[in-house]
Backbone as CSV, one residue per row, in Angstrom:
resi,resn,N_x,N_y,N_z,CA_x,CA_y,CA_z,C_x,C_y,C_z
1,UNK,3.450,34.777,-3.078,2.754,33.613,-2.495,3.193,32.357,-3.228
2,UNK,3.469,31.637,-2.089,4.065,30.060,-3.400,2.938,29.240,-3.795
3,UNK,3.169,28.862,-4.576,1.886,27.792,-5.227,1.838,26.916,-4.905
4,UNK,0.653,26.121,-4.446,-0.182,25.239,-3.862,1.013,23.968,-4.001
5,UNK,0.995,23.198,-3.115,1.652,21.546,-3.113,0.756,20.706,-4.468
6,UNK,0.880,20.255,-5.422,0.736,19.095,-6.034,1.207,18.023,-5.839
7,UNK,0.331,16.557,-5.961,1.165,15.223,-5.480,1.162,14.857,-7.054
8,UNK,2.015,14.189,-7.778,1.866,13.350,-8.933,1.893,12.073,-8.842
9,UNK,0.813,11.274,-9.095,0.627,10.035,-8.271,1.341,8.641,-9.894
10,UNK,1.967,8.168,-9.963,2.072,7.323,-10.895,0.805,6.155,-11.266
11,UNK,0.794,5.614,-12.523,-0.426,4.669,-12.515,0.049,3.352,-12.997
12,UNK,-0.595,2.696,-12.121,-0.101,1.195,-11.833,-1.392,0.561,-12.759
13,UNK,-1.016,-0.827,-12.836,-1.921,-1.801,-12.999,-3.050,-2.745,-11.659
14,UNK,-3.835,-2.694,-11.792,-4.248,-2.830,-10.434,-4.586,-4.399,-10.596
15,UNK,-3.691,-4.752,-10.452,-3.963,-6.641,-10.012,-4.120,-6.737,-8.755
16,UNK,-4.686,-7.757,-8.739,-5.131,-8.294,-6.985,-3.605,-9.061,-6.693
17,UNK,-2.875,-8.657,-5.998,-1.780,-9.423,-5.833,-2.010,-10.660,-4.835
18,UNK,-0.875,-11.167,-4.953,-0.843,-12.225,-3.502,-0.822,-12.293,-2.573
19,UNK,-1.635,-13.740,-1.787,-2.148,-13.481,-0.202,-0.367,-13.213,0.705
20,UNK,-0.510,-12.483,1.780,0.807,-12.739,2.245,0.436,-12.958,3.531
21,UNK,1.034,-14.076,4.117,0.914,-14.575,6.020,1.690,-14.248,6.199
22,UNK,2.670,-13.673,6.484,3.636,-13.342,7.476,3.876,-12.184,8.047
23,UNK,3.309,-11.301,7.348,3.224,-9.567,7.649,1.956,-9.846,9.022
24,UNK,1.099,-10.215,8.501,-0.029,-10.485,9.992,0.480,-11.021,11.234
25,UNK,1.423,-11.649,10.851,2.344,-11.808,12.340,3.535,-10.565,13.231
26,UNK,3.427,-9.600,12.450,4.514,-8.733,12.186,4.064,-8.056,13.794
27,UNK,4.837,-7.988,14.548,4.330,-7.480,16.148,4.593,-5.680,15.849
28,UNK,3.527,-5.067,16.159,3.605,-3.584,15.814,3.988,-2.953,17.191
29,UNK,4.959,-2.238,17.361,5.700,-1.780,18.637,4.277,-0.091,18.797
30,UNK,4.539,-0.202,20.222,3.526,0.966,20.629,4.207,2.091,20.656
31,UNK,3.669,3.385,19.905,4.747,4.493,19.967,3.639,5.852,20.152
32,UNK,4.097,6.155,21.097,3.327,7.562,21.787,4.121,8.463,21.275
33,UNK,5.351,8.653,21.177,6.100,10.126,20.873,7.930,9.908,21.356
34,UNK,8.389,10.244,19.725,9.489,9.939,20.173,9.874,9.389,18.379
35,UNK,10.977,10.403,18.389,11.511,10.613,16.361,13.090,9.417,16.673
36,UNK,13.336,9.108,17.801,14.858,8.306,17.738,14.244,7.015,17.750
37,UNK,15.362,6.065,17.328,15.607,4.942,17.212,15.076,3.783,18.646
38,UNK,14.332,3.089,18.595,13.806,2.465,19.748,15.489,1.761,20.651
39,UNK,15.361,1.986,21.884,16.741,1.836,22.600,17.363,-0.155,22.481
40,UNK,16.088,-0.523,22.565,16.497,-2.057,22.052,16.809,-3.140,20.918
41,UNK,16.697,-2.226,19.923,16.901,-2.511,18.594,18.579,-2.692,18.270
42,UNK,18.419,-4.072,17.997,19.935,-4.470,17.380,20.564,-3.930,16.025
43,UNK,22.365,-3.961,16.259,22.646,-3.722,14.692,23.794,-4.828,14.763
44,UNK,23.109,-5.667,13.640,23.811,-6.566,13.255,25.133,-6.331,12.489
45,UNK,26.239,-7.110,12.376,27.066,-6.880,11.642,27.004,-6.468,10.705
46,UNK,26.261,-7.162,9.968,26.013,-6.876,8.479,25.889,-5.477,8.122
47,UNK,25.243,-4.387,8.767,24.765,-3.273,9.038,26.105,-2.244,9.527
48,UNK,27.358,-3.134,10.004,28.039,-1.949,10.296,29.164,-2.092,9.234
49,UNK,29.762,-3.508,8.863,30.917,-3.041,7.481,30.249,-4.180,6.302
50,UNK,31.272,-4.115,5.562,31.162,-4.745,4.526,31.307,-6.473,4.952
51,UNK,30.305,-7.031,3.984,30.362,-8.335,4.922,31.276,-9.208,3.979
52,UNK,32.632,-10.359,4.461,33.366,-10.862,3.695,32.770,-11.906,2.850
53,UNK,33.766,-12.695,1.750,32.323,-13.470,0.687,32.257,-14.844,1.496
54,UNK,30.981,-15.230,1.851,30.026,-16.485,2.089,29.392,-16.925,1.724
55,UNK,28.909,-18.229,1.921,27.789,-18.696,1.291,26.707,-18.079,1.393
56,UNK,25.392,-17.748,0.026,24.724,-17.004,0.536,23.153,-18.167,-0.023
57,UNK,22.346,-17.797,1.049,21.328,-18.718,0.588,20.197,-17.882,0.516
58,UNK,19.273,-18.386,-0.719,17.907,-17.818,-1.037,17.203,-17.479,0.404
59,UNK,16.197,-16.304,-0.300,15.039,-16.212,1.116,13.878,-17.171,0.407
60,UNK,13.138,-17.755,1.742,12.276,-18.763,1.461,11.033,-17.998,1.015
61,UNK,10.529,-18.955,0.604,9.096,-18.740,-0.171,8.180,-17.434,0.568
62,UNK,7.841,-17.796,2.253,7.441,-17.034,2.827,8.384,-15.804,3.124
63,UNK,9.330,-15.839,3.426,10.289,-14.541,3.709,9.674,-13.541,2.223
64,UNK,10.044,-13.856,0.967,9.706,-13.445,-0.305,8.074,-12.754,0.055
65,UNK,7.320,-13.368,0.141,6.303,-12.570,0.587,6.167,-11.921,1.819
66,UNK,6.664,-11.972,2.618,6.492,-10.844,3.496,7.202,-9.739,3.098
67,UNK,8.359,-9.589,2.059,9.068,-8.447,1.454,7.534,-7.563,0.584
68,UNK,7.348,-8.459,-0.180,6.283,-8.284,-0.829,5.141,-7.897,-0.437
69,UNK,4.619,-8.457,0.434,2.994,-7.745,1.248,3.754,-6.492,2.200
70,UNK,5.009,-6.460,2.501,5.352,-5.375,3.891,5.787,-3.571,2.327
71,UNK,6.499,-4.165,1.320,6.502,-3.399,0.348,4.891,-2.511,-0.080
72,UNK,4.518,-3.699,-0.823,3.201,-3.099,-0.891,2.376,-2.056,0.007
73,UNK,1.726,-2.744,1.353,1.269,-1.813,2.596,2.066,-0.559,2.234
74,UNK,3.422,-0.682,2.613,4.563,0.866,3.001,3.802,1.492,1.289
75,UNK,3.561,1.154,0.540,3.453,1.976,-0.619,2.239,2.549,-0.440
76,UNK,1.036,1.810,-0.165,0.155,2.440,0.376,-0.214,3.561,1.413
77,UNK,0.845,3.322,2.407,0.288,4.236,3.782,1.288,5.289,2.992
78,UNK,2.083,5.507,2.401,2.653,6.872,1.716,2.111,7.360,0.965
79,UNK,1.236,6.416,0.227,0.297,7.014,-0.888,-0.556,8.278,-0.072
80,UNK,-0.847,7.584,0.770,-2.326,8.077,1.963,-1.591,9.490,2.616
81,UNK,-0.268,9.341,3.252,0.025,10.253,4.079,0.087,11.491,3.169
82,UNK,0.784,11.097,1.547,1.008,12.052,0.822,0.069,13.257,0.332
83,UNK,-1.137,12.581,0.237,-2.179,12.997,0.232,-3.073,13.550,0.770
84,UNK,-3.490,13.510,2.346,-3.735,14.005,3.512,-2.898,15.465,3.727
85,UNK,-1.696,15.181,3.269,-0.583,16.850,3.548,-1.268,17.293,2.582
86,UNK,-1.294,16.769,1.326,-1.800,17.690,-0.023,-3.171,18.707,0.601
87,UNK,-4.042,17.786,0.842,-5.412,18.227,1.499,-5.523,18.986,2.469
88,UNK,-4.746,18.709,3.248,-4.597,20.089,4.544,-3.848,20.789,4.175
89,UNK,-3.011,21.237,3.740,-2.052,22.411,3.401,-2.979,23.421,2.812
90,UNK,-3.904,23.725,1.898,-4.559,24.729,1.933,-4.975,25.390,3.081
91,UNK,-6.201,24.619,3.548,-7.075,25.332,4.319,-6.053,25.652,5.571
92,UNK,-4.739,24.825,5.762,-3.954,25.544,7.501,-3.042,26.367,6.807
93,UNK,-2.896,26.266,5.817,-1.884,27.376,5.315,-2.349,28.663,5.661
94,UNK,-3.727,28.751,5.331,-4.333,30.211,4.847,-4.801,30.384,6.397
95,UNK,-5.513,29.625,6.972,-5.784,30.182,8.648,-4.073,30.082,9.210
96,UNK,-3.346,29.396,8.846,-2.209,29.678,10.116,-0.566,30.096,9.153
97,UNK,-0.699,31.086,8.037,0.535,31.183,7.314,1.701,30.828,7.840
98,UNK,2.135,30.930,9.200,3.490,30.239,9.787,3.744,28.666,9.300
99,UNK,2.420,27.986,9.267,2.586,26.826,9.428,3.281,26.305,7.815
100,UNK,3.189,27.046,6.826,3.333,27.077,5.534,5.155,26.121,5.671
101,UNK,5.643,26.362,6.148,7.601,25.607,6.228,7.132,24.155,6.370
102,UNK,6.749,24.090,7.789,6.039,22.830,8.435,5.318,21.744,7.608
103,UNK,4.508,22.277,7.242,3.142,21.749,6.397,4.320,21.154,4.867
104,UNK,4.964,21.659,3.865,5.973,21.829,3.232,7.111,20.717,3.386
105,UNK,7.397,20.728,4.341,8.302,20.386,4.956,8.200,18.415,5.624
106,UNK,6.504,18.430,5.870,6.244,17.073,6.322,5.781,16.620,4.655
107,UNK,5.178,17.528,4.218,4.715,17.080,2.581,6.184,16.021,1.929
108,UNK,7.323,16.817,2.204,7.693,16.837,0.758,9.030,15.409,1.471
109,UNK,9.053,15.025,2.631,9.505,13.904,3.051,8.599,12.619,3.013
110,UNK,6.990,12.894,3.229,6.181,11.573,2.918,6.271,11.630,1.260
111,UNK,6.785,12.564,0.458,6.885,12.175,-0.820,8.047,11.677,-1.674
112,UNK,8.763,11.835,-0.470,10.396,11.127,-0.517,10.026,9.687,-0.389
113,UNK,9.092,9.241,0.609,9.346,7.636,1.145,8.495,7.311,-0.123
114,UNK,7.003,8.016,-1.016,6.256,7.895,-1.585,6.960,6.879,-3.245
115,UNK,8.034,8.145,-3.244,8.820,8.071,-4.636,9.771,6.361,-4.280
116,UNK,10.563,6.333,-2.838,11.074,5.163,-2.561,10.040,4.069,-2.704
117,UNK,9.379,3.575,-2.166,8.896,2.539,-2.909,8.003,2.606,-3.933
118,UNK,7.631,3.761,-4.507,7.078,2.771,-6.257,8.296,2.421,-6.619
119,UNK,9.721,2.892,-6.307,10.881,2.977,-7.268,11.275,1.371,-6.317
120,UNK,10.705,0.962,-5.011,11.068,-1.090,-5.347,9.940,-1.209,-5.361
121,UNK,8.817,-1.273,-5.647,7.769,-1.901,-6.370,7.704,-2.092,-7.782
122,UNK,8.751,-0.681,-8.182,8.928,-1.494,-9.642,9.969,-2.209,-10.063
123,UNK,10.980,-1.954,-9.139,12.613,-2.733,-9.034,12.184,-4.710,-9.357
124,UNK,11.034,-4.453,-7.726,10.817,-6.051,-7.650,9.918,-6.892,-8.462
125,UNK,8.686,-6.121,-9.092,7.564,-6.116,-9.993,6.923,-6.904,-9.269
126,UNK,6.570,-5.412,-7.984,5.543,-6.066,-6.754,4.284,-5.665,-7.723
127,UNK,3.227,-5.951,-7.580,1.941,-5.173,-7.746,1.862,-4.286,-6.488
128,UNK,1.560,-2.959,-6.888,0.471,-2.085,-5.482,-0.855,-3.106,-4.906
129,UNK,-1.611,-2.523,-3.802,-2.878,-3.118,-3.334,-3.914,-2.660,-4.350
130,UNK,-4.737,-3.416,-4.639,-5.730,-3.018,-5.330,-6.929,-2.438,-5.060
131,UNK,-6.481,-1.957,-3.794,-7.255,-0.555,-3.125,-6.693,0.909,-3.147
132,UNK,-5.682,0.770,-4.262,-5.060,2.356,-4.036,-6.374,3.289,-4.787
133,UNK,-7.238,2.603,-5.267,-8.695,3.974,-5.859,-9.059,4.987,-4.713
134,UNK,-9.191,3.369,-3.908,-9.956,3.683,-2.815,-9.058,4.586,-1.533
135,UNK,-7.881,4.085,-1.184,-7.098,4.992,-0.288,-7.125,6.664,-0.865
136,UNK,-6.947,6.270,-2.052,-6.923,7.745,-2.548,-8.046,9.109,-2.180
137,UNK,-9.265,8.010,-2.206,-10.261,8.845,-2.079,-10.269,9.227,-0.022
138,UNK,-10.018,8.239,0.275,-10.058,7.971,1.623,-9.410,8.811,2.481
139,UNK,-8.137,9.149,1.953,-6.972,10.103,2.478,-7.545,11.411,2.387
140,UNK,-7.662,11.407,1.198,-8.095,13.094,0.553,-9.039,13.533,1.911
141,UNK,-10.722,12.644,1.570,-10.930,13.069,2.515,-10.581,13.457,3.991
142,UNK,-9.627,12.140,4.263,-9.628,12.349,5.818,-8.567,13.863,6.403
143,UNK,-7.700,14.283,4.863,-6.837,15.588,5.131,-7.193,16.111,5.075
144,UNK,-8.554,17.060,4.126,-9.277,17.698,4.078,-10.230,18.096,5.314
145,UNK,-11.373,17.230,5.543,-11.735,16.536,7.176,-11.565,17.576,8.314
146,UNK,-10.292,16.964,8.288,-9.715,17.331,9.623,-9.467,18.399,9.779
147,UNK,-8.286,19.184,8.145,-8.116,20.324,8.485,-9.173,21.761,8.382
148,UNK,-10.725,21.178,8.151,-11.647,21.928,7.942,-11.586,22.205,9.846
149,UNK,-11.380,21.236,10.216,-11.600,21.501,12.188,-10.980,22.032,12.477
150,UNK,-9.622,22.588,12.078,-8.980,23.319,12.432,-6.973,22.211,12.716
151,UNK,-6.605,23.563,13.240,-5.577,23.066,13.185,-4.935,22.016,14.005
152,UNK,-5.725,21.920,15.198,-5.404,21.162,16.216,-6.050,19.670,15.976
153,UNK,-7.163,19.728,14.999,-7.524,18.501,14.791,-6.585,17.937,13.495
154,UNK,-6.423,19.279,12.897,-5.441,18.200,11.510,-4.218,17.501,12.253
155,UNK,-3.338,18.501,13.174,-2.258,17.980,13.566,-2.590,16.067,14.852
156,UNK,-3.984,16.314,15.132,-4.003,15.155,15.889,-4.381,13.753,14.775
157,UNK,-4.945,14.553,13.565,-4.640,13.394,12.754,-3.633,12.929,12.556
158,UNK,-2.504,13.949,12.117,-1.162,13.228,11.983,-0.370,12.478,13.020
159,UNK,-0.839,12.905,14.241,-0.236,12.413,15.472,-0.861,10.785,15.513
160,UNK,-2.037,10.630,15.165,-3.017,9.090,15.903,-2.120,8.306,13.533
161,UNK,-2.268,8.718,12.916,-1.503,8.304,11.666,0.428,7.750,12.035
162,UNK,0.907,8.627,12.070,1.897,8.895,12.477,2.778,7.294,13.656
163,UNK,1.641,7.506,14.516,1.350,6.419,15.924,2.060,5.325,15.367
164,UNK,0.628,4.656,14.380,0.307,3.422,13.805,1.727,2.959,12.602
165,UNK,1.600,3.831,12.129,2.993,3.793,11.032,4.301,3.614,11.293
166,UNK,4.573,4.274,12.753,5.724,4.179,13.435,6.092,2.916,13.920
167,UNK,4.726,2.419,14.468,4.898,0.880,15.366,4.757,0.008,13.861
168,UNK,3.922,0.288,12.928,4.426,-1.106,12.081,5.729,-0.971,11.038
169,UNK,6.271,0.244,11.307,7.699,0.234,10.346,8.810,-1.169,11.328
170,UNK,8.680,-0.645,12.565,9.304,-1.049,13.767,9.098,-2.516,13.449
171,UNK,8.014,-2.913,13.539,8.081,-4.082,13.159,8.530,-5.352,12.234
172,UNK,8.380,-4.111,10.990,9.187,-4.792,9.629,10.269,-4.703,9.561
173,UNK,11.137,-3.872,10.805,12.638,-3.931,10.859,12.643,-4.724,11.870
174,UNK,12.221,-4.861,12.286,12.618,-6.215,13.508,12.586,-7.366,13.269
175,UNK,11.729,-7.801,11.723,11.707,-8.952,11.218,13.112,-9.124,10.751
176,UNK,13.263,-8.086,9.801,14.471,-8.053,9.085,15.719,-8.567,9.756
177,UNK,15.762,-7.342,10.794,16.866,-7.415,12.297,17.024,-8.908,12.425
178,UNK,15.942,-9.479,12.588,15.893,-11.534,13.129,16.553,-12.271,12.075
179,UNK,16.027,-12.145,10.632,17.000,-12.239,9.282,17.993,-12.532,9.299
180,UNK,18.441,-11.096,9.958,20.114,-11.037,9.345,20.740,-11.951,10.039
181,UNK,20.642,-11.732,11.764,20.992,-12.602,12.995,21.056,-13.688,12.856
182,UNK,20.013,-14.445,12.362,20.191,-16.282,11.640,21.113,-15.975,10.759
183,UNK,21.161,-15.636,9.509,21.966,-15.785,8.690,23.587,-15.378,8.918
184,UNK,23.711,-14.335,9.886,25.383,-14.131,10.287,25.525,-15.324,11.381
185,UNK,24.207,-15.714,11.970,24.503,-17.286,13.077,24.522,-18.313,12.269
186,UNK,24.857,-18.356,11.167,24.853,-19.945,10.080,25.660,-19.670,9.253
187,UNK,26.589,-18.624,9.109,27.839,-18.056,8.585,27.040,-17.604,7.477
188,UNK,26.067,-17.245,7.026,25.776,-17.099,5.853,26.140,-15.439,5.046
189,UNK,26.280,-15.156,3.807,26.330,-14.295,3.516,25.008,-13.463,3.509
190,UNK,24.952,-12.214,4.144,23.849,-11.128,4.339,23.863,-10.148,2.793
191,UNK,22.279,-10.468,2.312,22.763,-9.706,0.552,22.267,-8.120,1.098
192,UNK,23.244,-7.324,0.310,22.808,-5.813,0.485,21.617,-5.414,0.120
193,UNK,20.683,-5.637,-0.504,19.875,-5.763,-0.770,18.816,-5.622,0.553
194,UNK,18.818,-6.373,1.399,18.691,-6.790,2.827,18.650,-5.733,3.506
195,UNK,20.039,-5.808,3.887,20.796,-4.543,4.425,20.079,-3.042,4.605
196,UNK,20.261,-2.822,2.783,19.936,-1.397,2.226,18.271,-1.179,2.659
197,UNK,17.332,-2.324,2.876,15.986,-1.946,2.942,16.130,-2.124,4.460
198,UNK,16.779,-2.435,4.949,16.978,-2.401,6.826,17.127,-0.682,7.070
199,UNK,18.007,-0.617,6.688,18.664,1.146,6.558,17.647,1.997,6.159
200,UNK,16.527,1.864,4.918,16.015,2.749,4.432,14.435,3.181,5.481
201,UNK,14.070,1.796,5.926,13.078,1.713,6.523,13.289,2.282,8.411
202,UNK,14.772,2.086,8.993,15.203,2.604,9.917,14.388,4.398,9.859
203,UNK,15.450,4.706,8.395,15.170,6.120,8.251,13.917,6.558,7.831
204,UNK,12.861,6.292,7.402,11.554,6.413,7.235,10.816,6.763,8.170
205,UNK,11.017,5.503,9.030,10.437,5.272,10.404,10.473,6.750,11.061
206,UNK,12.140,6.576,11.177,12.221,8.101,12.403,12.091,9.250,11.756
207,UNK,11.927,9.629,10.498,11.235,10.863,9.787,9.426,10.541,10.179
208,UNK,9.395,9.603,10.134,7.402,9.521,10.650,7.370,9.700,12.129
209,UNK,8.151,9.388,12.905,7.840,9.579,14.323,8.344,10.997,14.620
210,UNK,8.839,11.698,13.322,9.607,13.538,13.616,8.609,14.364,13.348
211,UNK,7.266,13.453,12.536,6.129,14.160,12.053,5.346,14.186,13.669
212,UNK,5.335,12.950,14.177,4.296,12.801,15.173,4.847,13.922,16.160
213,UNK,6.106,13.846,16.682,6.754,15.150,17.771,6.383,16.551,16.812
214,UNK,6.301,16.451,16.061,5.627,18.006,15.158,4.461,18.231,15.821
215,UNK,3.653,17.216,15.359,2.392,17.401,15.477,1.793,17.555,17.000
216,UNK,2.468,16.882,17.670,2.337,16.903,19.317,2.444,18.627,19.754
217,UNK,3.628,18.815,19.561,3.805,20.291,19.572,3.599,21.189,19.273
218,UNK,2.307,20.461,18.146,1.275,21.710,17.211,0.054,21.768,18.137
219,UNK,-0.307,21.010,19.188,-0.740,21.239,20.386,-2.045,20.115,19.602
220,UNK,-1.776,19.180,19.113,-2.637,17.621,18.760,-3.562,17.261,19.576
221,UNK,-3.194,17.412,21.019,-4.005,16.502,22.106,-5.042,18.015,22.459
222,UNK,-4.905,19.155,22.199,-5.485,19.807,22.194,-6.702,20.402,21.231
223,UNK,-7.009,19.446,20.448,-7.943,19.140,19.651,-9.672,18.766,19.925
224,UNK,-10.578,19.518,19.584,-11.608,18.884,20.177,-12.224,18.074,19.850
225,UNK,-12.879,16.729,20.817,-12.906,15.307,20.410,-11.912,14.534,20.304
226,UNK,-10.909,14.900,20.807,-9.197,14.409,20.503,-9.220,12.832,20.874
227,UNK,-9.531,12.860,21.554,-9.932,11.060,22.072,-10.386,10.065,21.130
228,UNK,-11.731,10.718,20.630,-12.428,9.570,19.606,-11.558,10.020,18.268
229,UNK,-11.449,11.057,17.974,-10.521,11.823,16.802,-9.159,10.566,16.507
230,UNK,-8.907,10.554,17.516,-7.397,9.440,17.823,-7.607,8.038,16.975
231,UNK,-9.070,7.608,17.710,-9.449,6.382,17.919,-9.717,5.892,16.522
232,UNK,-10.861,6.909,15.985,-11.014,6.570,14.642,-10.063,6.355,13.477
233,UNK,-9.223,7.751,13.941,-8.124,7.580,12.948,-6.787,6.343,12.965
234,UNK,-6.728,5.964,14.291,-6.081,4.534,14.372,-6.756,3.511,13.861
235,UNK,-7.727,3.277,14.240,-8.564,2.278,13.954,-8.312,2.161,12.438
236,UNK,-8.703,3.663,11.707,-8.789,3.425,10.009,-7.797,2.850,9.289
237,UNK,-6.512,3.437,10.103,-4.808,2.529,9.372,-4.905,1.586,9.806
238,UNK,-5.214,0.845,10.837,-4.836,-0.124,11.301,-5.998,-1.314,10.171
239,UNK,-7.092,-0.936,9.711,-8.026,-1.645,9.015,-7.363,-0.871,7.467
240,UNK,-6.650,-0.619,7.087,-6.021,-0.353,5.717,-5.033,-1.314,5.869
241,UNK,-3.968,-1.432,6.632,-2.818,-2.191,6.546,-3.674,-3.434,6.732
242,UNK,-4.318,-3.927,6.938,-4.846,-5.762,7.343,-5.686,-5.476,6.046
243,UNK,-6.229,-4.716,5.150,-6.696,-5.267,4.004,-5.973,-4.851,2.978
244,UNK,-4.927,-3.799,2.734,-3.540,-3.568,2.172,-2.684,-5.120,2.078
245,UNK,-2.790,-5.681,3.091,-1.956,-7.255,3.348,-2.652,-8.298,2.756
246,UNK,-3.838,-8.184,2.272,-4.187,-9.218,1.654,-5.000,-8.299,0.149
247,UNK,-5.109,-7.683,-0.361,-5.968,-7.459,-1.544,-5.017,-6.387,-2.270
């Protein structure tokens, strides 16, 4: 029998960081189901070779914080997802042993994106939100929760989670996407830097929307209460990321 999933959570300093406006503008794309790349999404030059040397100009004050408040959030909702797998993997392991790969398997990729940004939160010397006490406790429960209902309700948690995360990754690459586009339209040099968090967040994204087609197919909508089940659990990310963005 393999031994239980552990998360090892690192410990931050919990400052109240800075307000950020520009993430609240961030348009969150609607995503029902579906692990590929949205069909209208541009790739800028910058994104396909090496870009030749140009002038390169600072990001403005606000750009800087929206790296910063969109960093932060993403550190949070991984904190949360990481944790939720931790919490359900017992109790569906032991009622559904197949699910043991699966369960494993979504764990140990939200702890991939988990490990990616503390590792630029500490690159940039973002502060975390100064609600990670509280997500912590929040998650636990809500993985636990669910997978006490069984399996169809844990997996519709991940499906209505999953949703929300998908449409606001989408979004923070579409900011980016707009970025680059001015700056290759003003000849400017595009810093890799840029680039590399365009790329990383691409791939995040469609590993979270590979969870949601999991979970769909773990028969999610077949959950009882699946409706309000959905609702609540959208509702709850969607009120983490808007106070993740400012505290």
């Amino acid at each position: 029998m393999r031994p239980l999933l552990r998360l090892q959570t690192p410990l931050f300093d919990f400052l109240v960081p800075s307000l950020s406006q520009q993430l609240c503008r961030v348009s969150r794309a609607s995503i029902t189901t579906s692990s590929a790349s949205p069909p209208s999404e541009s790739s800028p030059q910058a994104l396909q070779s090496t870009p030749k040397a140009k002038r390169r100009r600072p990001l403005s004050r606000d750009q800087k914080q929206f790296l910063d408040s969109a960093l932060r959030v993403n550190h949070a909702g991984e904190l949360a997802a990481t944790l939720i797998y931790t919490a359900q993997t017992p109790p569906i392991v032991k009622s559904h042993p197949h699910l043991r790969s699966l369960m494993h398997h979504m764990y140990t990729q939200e702890a991939s994106h988990f490990s990616t940004f503390s590792d630029l939160l500490a690159k940039h010397r973002i502060r975390p939100t100064a609600m990670y006490p509280v997500w912590t406790v929040a998650a636990t429960a809500l993985g636990w929760g669910t997978a006490i209902m069984g399996r169809e309700a844990a997996m519709a948690c991940t499906e209505a989670v999953e949703t929300e995360i998908g449409g606001h990754y989408n979004g923070q690459v579409r900011v980016l996407l707009k970025w680059i586009k001015e700056m290759e339209d003003r000849g400017e040099e595009v810093g890799e830097e840029i680039t590399e968090l365009v790329r990383t967040l691409k791939r995040i994204r469609d590993e979270e929307l590979e969870h949601l087609d999991e979970a769909v197919e773990q028969d999610a909508k077949n959950a009882g209460g699946y409706t309000l089940l959905n609702r609540v659990v959208r509702s709850g990310c969607k009120g983490a990321i808007w106070i993740s963005e400012r505290i």
